[in-house]
C-alpha positions as CSV (number, residue, x, y, z in Angstrom):
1,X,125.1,155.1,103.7
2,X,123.5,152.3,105.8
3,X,119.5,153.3,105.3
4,X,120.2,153.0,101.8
5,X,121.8,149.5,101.4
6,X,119.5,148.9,103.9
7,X,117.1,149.7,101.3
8,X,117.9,148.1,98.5
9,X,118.7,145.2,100.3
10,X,114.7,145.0,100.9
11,X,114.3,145.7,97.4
12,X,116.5,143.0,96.1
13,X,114.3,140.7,99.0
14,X,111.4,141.3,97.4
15,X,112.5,140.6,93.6
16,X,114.3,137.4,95.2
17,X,111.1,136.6,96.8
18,X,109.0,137.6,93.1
19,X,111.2,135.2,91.1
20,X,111.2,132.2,93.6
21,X,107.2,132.6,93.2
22,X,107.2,132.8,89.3
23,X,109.9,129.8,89.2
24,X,107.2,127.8,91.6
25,X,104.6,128.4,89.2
26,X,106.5,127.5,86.2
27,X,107.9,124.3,87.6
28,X,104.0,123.3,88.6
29,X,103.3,124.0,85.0
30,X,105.7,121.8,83.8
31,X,105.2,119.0,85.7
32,X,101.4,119.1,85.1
33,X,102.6,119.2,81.2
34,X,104.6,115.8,81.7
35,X,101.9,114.2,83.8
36,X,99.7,114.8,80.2
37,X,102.2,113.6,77.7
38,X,102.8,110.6,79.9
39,X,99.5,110.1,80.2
40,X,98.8,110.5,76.2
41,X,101.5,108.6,75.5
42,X,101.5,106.0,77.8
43,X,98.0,105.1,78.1
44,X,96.8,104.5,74.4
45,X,99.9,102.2,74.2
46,X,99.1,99.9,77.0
47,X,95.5,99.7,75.7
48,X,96.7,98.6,72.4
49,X,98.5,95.6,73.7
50,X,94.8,94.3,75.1
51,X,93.3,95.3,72.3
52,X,95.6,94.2,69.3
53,X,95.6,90.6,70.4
54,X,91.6,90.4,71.0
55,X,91.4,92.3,67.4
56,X,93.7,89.2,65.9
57,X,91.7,86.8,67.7
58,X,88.6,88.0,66.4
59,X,89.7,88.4,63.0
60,X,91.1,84.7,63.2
61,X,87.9,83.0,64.2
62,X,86.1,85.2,61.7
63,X,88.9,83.7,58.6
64,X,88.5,80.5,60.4
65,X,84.9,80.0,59.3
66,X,85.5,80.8,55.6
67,X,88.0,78.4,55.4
């Protein structure tokens, strides 16, 4: 009786070990995932607040001169 829980305690090592490698790799995936949305996200909207008020700036000098 003890080789064989002996046994399948390996066994059972080696799935634990199996999982704890594919949970690794799927917790890497989704943190490069969240370091892309952030940076999609994130990005374009701080650019827009430079480039909105330099946009309404420019159009304003441009309606300022036809008026």
């Amino acid at each position: 009786m003890e080789p064989n829980i002996q046994n399948k305690l390996v066994e059972l090592e080696t799935k634990i070990d199996a999982i704890y490698v594919s949970t690794e790799k799927t917790r890497r995936y989704f943190q490069i995932v969240m370091w892309v949305t952030i940076a999609m996200v994130v990005l374009p909207f701080v650019a827009l607040l430079f480039v909105i008020p330099a946009f309404i700036n420019s159009y304003t000098t441009t309606l300022e001169g036809l008026i």
